[in-house]
C-alpha positions in Angstrom: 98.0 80.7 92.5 100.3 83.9 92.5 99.1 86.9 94.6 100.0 90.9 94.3 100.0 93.1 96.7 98.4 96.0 95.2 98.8 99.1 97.7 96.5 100.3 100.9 92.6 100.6 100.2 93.6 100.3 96.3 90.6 97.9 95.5 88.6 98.8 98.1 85.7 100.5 95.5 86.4 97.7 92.9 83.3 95.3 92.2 83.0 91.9 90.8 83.0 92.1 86.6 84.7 94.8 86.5 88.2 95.1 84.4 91.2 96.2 86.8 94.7 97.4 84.5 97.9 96.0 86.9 100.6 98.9 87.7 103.4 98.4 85.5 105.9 96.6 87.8 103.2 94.1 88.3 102.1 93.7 84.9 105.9 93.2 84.2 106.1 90.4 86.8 102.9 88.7 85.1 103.8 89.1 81.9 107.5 88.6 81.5 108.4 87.0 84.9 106.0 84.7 86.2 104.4 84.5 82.4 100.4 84.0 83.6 99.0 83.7 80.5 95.2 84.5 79.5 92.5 82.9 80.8 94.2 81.5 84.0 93.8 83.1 87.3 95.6 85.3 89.8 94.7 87.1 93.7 95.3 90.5 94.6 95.1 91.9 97.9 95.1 95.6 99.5 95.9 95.1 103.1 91.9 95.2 103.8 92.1 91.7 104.8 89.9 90.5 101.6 91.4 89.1 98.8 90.1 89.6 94.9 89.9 86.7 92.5 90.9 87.5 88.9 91.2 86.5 85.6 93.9 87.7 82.8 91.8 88.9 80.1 94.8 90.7 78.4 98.6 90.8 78.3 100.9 92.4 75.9 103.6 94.9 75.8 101.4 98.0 77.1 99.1 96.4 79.3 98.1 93.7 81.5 94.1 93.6 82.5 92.5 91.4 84.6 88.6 90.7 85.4 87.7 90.9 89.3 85.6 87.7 89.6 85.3 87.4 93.2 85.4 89.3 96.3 86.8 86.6 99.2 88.2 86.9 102.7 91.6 86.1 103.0 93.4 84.1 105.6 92.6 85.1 109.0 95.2 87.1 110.8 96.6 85.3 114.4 94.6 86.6 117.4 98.2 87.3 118.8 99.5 90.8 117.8 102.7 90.3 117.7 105.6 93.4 118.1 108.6 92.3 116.9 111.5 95.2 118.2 114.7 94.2 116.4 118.3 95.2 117.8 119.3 96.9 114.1 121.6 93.9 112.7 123.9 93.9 109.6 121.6 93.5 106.6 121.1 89.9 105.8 120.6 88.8 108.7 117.8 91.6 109.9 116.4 90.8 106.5 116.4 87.5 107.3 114.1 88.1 110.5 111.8 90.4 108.6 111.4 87.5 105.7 110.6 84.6 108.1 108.8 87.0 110.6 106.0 87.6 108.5 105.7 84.3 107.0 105.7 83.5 111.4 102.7 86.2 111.1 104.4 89.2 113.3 102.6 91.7 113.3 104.6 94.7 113.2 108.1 95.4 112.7 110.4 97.9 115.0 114.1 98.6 114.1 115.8 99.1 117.5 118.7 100.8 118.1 120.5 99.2 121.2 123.8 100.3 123.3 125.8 97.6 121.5 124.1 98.1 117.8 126.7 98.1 115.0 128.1 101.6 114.2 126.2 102.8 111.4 123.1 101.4 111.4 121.6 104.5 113.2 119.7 105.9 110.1 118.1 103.8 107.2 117.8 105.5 103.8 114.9 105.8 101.6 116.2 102.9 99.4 116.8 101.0 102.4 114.0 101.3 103.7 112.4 100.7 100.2 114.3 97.2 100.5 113.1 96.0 104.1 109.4 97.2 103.0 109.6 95.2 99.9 111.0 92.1 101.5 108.2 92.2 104.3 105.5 92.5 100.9 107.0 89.8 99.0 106.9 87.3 102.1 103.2 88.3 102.6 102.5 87.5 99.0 104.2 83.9 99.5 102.8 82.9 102.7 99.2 83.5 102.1 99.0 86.4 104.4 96.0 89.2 103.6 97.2 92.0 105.5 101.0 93.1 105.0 103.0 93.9 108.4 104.0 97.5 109.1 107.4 98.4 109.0 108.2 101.0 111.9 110.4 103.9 112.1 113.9 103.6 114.0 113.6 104.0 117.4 116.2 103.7 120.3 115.4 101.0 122.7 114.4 103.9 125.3 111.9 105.3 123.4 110.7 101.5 122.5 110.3 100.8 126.1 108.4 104.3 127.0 106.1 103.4 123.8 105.2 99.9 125.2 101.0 99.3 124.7 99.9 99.2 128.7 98.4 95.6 128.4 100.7 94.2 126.3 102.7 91.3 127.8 106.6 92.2 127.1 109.4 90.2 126.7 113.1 90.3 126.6 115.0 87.1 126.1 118.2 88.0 127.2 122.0 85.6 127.8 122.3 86.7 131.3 119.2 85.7 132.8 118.9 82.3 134.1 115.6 81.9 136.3 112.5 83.2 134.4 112.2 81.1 131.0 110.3 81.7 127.9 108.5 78.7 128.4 107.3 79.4 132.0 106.2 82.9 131.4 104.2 81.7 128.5 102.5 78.8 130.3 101.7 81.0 133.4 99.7 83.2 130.9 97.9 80.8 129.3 97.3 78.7 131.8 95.9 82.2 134.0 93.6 82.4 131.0 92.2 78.7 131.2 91.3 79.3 134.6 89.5 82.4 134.1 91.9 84.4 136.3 92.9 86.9 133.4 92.3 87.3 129.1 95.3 86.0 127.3 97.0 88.6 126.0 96.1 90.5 123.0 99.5 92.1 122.2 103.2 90.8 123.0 105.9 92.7 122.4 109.4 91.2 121.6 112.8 93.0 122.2 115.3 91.0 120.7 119.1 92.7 121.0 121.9 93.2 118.6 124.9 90.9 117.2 126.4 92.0 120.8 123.6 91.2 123.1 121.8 93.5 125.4 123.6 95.1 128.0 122.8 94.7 132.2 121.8 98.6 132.0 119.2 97.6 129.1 117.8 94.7 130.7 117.4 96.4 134.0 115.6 99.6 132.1 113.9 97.2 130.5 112.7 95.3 134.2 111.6 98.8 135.3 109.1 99.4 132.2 107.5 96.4 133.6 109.1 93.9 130.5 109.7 90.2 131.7 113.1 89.4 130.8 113.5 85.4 130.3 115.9 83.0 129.4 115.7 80.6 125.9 117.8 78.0 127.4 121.5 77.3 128.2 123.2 77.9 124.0 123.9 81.5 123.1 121.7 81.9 120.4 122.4 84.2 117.2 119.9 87.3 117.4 118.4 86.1 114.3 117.9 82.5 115.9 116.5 84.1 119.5 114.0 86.6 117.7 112.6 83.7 115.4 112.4 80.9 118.3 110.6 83.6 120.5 108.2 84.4 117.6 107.5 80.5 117.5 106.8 80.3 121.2 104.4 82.9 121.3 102.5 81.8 118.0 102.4 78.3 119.5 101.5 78.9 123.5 98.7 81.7 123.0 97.4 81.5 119.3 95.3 78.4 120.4 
């Protein structure tokens, strides 16, 4: 069944039998598009973390109406709050991270500016920006997801690591560490929290770097803040590949 992502809070007043007219670029997609026809059935969602049931009742040139049957929760978000700062990358492959990331169920998206970030990348656009936002919408519409991820401002990697939530657990995969893993770090916290010793943590934060990799004066900022930095293994991964592998790690060791 197709779903819409209607805008913040937009159907929050709506009630069951009522009639609901789509924005235009929606009704477009129904109509022309995805060509839903009358009678069958479609799910909108406002980021309030219910989903709406509803039926085309109408579709021609002008309009496109739909009957709000049913009020439903959506998919539950993971208990895992996940940060996801991104070194800024060249286009397709950041997009690429901000596509899979939410399908992964990150949270919330952070454009990072880093020492060795491509020249350039330092300010997004409006239409830019428009772009990453509708990307991060369109993957939320795919995967299920009731709740849309936010899409951050730029920040520089300095002000990411001032910023950092005080229990969060932080983490920095990084080339040139080679003692603390991924792997161990997240078994030591979730094995803490099957003993009783300490409450999984509620928010993890992810700095991934750039194409160029973080340099020693980053990671050791980054040490200082109170971040773990941790190795992924013995390959030098692409950033794309390290932010997506981390994701999966976290998801899989603490979402239990």
């Amino acid at each position: 069944m197709h779903r819409f992502f209607i805008g913040e809070a937009a159907l929050k007043s709506a009630q069951p039998g009522t009639t609901l007219s789509l924005p235009a670029n929606f009704a477009h997609q129904v109509r022309d598009v995805l060509r839903i026809a009358i009678g069958e059935q479609l799910v909108l969602f406002d980021n309030s973390g219910d989903e709406l049931l509803c039926t085309v009742t109408q579709s021609n040139r002008g309009n496109v109406e739909v009957l709000f049957d049913e009020r439903r929760p959506g998919k539950p978000e993971p208990r895992t709050n996940i940060i996801l700062c991104q070194g800024l990358l060249k286009s397709a492959r950041f997009e690429l991270i901000l596509e899979k990331g939410t399908e992964m169920g990150v949270s919330s998206f952070v454009p990072t500016l880093c020492r060795r970030s491509t020249s350039g990348l330092e300010e997004a656009g409006p239409k830019k920006i428009e772009r990453w936002q509708r990307i991060i919408q369109e993957a939320s519409e795919q995967c299920g997801r009731a709740r849309v991820p936010a899409l951050q401002k730029i920040r520089t990697l300095s002000d990411v690591l001032k910023e950092l939530p005080a229990d969060a657990l932080a983490l920095m995969p990084w080339e040139e560490e080679h003692a603390l893993s991924l792997y161990a770090t997240l078994h030591a916290a979730r094995a803490a929290a099957d003993k009783g010793t300490a409450t999984l943590p509620h928010t993890v934060v992810i700095i991934i770097g750039p194409e160029g990799g973080l340099t020693p004066e980053e990671a050791t900022l980054a040490i200082q803040h109170g971040v773990k930095v941790v190795t992924l293994g013995t390959r030098i991964l692409r950033a794309e590949t390290a932010a997506l592998l981390t994701v999966a790690n976290v998801i899989y060791e603490l979402d239990a």
